[in-house]
C-alpha positions as CSV (number, residue, x, y, z in Angstrom):
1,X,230.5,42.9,-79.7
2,X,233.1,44.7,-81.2
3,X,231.9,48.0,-82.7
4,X,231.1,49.8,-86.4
5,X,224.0,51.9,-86.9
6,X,219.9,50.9,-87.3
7,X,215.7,51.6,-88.1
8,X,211.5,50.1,-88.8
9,X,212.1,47.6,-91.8
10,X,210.3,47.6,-95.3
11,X,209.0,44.2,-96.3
12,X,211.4,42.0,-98.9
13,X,210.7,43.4,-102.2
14,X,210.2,40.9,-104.8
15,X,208.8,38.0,-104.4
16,X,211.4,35.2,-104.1
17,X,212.2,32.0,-105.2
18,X,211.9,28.7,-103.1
19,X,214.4,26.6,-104.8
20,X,217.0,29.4,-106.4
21,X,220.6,29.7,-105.1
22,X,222.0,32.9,-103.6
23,X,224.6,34.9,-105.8
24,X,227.5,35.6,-105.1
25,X,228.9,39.0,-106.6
26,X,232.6,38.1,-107.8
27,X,233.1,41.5,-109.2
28,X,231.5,42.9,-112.3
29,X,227.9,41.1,-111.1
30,X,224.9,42.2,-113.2
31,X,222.3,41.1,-115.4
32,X,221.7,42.0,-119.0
33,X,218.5,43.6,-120.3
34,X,217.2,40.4,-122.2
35,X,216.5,39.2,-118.6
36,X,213.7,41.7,-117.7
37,X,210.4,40.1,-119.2
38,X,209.7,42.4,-122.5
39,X,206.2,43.4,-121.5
40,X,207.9,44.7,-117.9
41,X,210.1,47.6,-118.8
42,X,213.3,48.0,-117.1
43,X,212.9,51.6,-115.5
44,X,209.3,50.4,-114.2
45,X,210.8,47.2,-112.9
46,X,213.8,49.6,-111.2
47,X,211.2,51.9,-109.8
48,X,209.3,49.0,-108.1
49,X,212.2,47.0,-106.3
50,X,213.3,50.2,-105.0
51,X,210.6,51.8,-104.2
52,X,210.3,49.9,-100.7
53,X,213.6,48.5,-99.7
54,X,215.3,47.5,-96.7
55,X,219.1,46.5,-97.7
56,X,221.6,45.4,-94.7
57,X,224.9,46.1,-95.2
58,X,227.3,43.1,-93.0
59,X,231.0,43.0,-92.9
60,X,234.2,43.0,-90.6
61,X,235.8,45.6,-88.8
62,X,236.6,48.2,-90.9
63,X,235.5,46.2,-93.7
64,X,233.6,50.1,-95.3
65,X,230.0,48.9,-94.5
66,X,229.6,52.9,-93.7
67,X,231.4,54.4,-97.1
68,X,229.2,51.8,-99.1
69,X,226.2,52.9,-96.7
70,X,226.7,56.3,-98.1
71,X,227.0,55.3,-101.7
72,X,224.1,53.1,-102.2
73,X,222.2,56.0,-100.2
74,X,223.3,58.4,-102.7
75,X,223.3,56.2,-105.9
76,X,219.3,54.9,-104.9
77,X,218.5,57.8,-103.3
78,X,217.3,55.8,-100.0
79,X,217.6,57.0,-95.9
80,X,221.1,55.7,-94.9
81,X,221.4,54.7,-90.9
82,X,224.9,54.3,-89.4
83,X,226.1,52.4,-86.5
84,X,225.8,54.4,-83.1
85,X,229.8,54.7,-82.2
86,X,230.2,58.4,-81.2
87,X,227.5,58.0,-78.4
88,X,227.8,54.4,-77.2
89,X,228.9,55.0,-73.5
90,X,229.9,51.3,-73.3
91,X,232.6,51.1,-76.2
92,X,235.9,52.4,-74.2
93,X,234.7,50.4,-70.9
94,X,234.3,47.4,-73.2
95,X,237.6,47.3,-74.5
96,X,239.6,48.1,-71.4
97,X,237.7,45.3,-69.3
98,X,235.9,42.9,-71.8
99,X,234.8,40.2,-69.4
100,X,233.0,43.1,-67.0
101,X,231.5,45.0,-69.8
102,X,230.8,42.9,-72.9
103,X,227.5,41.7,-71.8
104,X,226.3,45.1,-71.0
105,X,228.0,46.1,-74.4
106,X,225.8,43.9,-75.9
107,X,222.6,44.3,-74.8
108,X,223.4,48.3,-75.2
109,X,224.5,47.3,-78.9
110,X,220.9,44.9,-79.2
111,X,218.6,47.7,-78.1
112,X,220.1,50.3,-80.4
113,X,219.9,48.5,-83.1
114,X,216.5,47.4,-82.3
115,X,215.5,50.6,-82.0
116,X,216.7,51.8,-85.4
117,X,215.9,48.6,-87.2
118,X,212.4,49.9,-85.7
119,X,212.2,52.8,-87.4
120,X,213.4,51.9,-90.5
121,X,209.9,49.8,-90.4
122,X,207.9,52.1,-89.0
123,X,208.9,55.1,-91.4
124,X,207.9,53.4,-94.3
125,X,210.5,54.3,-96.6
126,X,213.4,52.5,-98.3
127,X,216.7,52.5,-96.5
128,X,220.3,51.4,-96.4
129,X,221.8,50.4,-92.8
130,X,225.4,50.1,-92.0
131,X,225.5,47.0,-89.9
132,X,222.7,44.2,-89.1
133,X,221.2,43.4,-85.6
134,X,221.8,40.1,-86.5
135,X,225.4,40.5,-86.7
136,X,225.4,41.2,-82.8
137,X,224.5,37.6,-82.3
138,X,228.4,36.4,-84.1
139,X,230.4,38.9,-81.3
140,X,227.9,37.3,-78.5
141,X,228.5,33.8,-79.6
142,X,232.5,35.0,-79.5
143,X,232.7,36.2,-76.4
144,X,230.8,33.7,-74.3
145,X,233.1,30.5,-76.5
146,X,236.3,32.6,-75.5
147,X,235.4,33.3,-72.0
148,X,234.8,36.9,-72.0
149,X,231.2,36.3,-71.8
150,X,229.7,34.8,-68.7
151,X,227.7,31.4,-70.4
152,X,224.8,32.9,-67.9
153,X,224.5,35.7,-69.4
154,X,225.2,34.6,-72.7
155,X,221.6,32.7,-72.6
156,X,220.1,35.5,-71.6
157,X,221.6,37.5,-74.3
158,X,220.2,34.4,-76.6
159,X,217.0,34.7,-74.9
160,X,216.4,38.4,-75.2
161,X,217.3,38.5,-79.1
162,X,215.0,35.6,-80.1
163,X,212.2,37.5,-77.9
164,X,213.0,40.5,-80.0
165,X,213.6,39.0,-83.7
166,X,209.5,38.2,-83.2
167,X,208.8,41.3,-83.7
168,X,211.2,42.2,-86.4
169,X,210.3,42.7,-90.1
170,X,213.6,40.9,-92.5
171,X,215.8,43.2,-94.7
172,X,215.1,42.4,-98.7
173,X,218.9,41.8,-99.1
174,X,221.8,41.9,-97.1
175,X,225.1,42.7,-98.9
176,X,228.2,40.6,-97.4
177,X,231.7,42.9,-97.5
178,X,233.7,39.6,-97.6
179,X,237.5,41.1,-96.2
180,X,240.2,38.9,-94.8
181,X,241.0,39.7,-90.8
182,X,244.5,40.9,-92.1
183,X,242.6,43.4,-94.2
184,X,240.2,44.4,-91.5
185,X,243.4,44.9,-89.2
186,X,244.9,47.1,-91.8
187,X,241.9,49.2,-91.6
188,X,241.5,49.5,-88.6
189,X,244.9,50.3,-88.1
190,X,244.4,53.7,-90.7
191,X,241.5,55.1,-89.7
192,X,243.0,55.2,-86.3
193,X,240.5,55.1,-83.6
194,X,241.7,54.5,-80.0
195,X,239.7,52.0,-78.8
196,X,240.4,49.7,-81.4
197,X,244.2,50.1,-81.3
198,X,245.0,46.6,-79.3
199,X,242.5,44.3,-81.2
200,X,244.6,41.6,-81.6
201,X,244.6,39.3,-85.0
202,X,243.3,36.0,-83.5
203,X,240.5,38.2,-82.3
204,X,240.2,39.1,-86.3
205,X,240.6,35.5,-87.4
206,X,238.0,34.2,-84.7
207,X,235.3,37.0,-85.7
208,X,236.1,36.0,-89.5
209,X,234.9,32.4,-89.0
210,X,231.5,33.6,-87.4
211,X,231.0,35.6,-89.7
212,X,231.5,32.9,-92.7
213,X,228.9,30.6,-90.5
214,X,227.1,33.6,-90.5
215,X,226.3,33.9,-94.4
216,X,225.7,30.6,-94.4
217,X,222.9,31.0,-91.6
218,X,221.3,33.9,-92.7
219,X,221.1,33.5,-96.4
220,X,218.5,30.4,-95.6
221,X,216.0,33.5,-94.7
222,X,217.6,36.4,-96.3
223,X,218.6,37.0,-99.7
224,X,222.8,37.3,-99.5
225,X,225.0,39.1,-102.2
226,X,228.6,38.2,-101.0
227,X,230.7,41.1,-102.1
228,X,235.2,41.3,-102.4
229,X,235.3,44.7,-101.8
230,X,239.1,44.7,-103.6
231,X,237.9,43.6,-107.1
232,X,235.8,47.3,-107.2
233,X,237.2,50.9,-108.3
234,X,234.8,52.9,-105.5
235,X,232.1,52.2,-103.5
236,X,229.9,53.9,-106.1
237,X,230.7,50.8,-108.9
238,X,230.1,48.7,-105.9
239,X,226.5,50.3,-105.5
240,X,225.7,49.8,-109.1
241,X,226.9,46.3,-109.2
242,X,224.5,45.9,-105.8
243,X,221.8,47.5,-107.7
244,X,222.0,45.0,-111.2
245,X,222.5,42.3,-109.1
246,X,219.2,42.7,-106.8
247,X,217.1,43.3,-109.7
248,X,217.8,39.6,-110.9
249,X,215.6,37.8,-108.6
250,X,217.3,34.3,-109.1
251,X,219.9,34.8,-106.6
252,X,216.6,35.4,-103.7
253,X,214.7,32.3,-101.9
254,X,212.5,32.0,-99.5
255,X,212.2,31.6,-96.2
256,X,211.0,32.0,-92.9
257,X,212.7,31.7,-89.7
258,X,216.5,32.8,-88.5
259,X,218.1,31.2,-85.4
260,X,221.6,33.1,-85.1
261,X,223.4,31.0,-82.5
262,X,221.6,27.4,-84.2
């Protein structure tokens, strides 16, 4: 997988509906405070749906999952966790010789964000993280249909992530950074890190449609707020939007099992 953190997760925090649709945040999002029952009031009802969450942040390339990491951190007051780039001694390897490397890259990518997603858990405490180990399973599935992933090792890859989602607690939400691969080229392009320099855009455009089968997938199991990161000012009117959107439960539904390469 191509590269942009993880920790123990907190159990979803509200109880959810079976038969309500996910939202989709155009922009403004939010609820207005005739929706909070009137013998619930609202800072009690902020306290408790924050007090013990686990919110995913998903996204392109260069899409800001790490500046709205920070903000949402900051604006809840919650542990942030960031992709592990600076250390990953796979990354340049990967993208000089992607068929070698990508299934090492993978499984490299898969236990580290294991081992954060982890301790996210295992702390206790409510927490932001700046990519999803479940977003590792759209760059395998990539790489193995473009044939820079050995189909061998691409089941084992399928095998080893199942294996491990067993013993993985879901995020209450996951917040979707919906950019278009032209945008997420134009970002990666200006914040100029060498390894990314010869992406190419059909890459971009392929990663885009797993992505969109993605949200589709995952927001069976996982509350989704799909988010155009274009329509906000800062990331900080993008984490109150996030925040007034999760506390109206009718976008969340229940579920109970995610199969990433179904």
């Amino acid at each position: 997988m191509l590269t942009e953190t993880q920790a123990p997760a907190v159990e979803p925090a509200a109880p959810l509906a079976d038969d309500a649709p996910s939202r989709v945040a155009s922009g403004s999002g939010g609820i207005s405070g005739t929706d909070t029952p009137l013998l619930q009031p609202r800072q009690t009802q902020d306290a408790d749906a924050f007090a013990n969450i686990f919110i995913g942040i998903a996204g392109m390339i260069g899409a800001g999952k790490s500046t709205l990491a920070t903000a949402l951190g900051q604006h809840l007051g919650i542990d942030t966790y960031y992709e592990p780039v600076a250390d990953n001694e796979y990354l340049a390897d990967f993208y000089t010789d992607t068929p070698r490397y990508s299934f090492a890259m993978q499984v490299y990518l898969l236990n580290r964000r294991f081992q954060q997603h982890q301790e996210i858990i295992w702390r206790g405490r409510s927490a932001v993280q700046d990519r999803t180990i479940y977003e590792d399973s759209i760059f395998a599935k990539m790489l193995a249909k473009t044939g820079l992933m050995d189909e061998r090792d691409y089941r084992t890859y399928q095998s080893l992530f199942r294996n491990m989602s067993n013993f993985m607690c879901k995020p209450s939400v996951i917040v979707f950074l919906d950019v278009s691969p032209e945008a997420s080229a134009e970002r990666i392009r200006m914040r100029s890190r060498d390894v990314e320099s010869a992406i190419p855009l059909d890459y971009l455009k392929a990663l885009h449609e797993g992505y969109e089968e993605f949200v589709q997938s995952i927001s069976r199991v996982i509350p989704v707020i799909r988010v155009d990161y274009e329509k906000f000012a800062s990331a900080e009117d993008m984490a109150q939007m996030i925040k007034r959107e999760y506390l109206d439960a009718s976008f969340l539904r229940r579920a109970s099992a995610f199969d990433p390469h179904r």
